[in-house]
C-alpha positions, 0 to 999 in steps of 0.5 A: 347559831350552831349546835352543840352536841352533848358528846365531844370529837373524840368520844364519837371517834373512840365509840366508832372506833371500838364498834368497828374494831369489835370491842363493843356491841351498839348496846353496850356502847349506848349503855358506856355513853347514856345514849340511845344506840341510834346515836351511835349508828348515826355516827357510824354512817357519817364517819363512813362517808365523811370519815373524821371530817363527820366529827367536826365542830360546826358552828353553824347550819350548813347551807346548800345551793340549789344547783349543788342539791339538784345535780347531787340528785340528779347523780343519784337518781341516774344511778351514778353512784350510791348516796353515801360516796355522792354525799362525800362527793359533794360535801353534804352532811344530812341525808335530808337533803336527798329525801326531801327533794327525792320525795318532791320530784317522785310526785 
């Protein structure tokens, strides 16, 4: 079953927007929202590198093959492009993916 988030499409587009365009501070916006100001830094690092396509409703846990997680991998330990653009390359919302298998490999 997906998630859902306390904070709508539109919110998240409009505080991103503000903070991008000056408006407000991650603070203020935190204490506009009542939330913490890691929400919002969150949404600005996947709005970077998933634009709005970030904000979609997901009504479940993505799932990744295997291969797509090791050549994304593969990518980045190669030094073939930074996390963000192959994330946006692959389609691949959470960083986890990376550092969990990053982790596994370096031991």
């Amino acid at each position: 079953m997906g998630r859902k988030s306390k904070f709508s499409r539109e919110v998240k587009l409009k505080a991103v927007n503000d903070y991008n365009e000056g408006k407000y501070s991650l603070q203020e916006l935190a204490s506009i929202l009542g939330c913490t100001d890691n929400f919002i830094r969150a949404w600005i690092k996947n709005f970077e590198s998933m634009v709005e396509m970030a904000f979609d409703n997901k009504p479940k846990n993505k799932s990744y093959s295997k291969k797509l997680k090791l050549t994304a991998i593969n990518d980045y330990l190669n030094g073939n492009d930074s996390l963000i653009d192959i994330a946006k390359k692959y389609g691949i919302y959470s960083k986890s993916i990376f550092t969990i298998t990053i982790d596994f490999k370096q031991n």
